[in-house]
N, C-alpha and C positions, 0 to 999 in steps of 0.2 A: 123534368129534373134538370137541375143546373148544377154548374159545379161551384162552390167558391176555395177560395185556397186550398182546391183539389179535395175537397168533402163535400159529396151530393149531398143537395138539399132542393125540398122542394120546390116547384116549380108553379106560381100561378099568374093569370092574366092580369096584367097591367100591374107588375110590379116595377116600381121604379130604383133607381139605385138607392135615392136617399129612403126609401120604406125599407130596402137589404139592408142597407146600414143600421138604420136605428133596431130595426129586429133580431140583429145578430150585436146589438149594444157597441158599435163600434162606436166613441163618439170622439175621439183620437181629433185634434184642432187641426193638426197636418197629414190628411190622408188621400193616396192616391189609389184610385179605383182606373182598373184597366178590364177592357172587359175584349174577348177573342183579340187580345193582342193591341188593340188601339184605347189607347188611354182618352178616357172621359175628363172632360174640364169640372172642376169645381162647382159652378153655375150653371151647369145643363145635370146633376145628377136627380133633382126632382121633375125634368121633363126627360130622360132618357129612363126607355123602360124597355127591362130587361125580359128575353128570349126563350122561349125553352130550349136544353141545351147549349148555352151559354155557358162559357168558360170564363168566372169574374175572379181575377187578383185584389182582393184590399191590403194597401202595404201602410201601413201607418210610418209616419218619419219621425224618427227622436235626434234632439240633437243633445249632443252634451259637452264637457271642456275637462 
């Protein structure tokens, strides 16, 4: 089990951040994924793969005026 935005969700082998993302429909053009606390770069999210027990923040950024 893992956590994302603090709602367990299941847990399997070799999932990567960008398969979390597209599975949970995030597709937000500015989004930061932090995973137990150290923030994941943009370009490593389909080779970083996530842990069971893993604690992941997806925080999507809006900007506006």
């Amino acid at each position: 089990m893992i956590k994302v935005n603090g709602r367990d969700y299941p847990w399997r082998a070799e999932l990567s951040v960008k398969q979390l993302l597209a599975e949970m429909n995030f597709t937000f053009p500015l989004i930061i994924v932090v995973i137990n606390g150290k923030t994941v770069p943009k370009d490593e999210f389909t080779c970083t793969v996530i842990e069971n027990g893993d604690d992941i923040q997806a925080i999507h950024l809006i900007c506006g005026g």
